[in-house]
C-alpha positions in Angstrom: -7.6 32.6 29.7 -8.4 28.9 28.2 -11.7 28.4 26.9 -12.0 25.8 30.2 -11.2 29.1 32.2 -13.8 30.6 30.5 -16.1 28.2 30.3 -15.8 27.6 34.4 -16.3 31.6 34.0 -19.7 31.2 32.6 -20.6 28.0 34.6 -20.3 30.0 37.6 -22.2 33.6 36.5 -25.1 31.3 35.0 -25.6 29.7 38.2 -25.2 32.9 40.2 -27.9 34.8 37.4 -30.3 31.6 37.7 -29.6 30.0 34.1 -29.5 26.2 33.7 -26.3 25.7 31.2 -25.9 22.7 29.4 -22.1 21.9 27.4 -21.2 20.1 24.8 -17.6 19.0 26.0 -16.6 16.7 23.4 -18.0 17.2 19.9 -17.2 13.5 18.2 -20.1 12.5 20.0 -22.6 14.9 18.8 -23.7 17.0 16.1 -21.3 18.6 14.5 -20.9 22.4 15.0 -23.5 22.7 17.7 -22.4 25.7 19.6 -20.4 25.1 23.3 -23.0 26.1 25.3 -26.8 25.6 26.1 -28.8 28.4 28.1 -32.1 28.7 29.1 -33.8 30.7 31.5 -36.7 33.0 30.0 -35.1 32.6 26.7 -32.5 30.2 25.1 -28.6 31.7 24.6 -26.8 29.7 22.1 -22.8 30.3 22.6 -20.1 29.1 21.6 -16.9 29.7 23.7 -13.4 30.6 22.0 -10.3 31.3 23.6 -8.1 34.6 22.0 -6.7 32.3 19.4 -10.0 30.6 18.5 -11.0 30.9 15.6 -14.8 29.5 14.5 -14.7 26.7 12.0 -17.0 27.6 8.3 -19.5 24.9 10.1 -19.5 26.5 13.4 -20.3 30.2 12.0 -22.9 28.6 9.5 -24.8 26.9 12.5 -24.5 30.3 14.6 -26.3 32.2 11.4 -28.8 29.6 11.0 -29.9 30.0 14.8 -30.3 33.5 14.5 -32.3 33.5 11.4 -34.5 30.9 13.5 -35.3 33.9 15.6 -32.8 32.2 18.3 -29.8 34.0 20.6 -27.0 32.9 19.3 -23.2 34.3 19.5 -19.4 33.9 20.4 -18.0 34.5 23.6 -14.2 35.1 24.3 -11.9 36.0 27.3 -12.7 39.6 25.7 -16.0 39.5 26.9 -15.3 38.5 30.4 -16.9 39.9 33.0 -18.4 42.7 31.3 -20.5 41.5 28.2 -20.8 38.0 29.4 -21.9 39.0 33.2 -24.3 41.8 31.6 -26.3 39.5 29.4 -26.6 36.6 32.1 -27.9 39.1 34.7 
């Protein structure tokens, strides 16, 4: 699975579990290392989406750190986690 498969993955369980989703899809025109994907529904989920191979940059981890010591959701999602994690913590 690409990260696009996975991403259209996600797209679709958010949607079905009531979560609006917001991507980043191409980086050079943003922040750097913000993470993939945007969550919110009660709460905020901050992921960023690798595919098997993926590997997170030094940036990419540091942001993902600094979120969660903000108090904030944040985590990596892989073609691993499909459907079980992902689908469990969107429902």
């Amino acid at each position: 699975m690409t990260e696009e498969e996975l991403f259209e993955c996600v797209r679709d369980a958010a949607k079905r579990f009531g979560w609006k989703l917001w991507r980043q899809r191409d980086s050079r025109r943003s922040e750097p290392d913000l993470p993939d994907c945007i969550l919110v529904r009660e709460k905020v989920k901050w992921r960023e989406l690798k595919s098997l191979r993926g590997r997170l940059t030094d940036g990419q981890a540091a942001a993902l750190d600094l979120l969660r010591r903000a108090g904030q959701d944040a985590d990596v999602w892989t073609p691993a986690d499909w459907p079980e994690r992902i689908v469990e913590e969107l429902r």
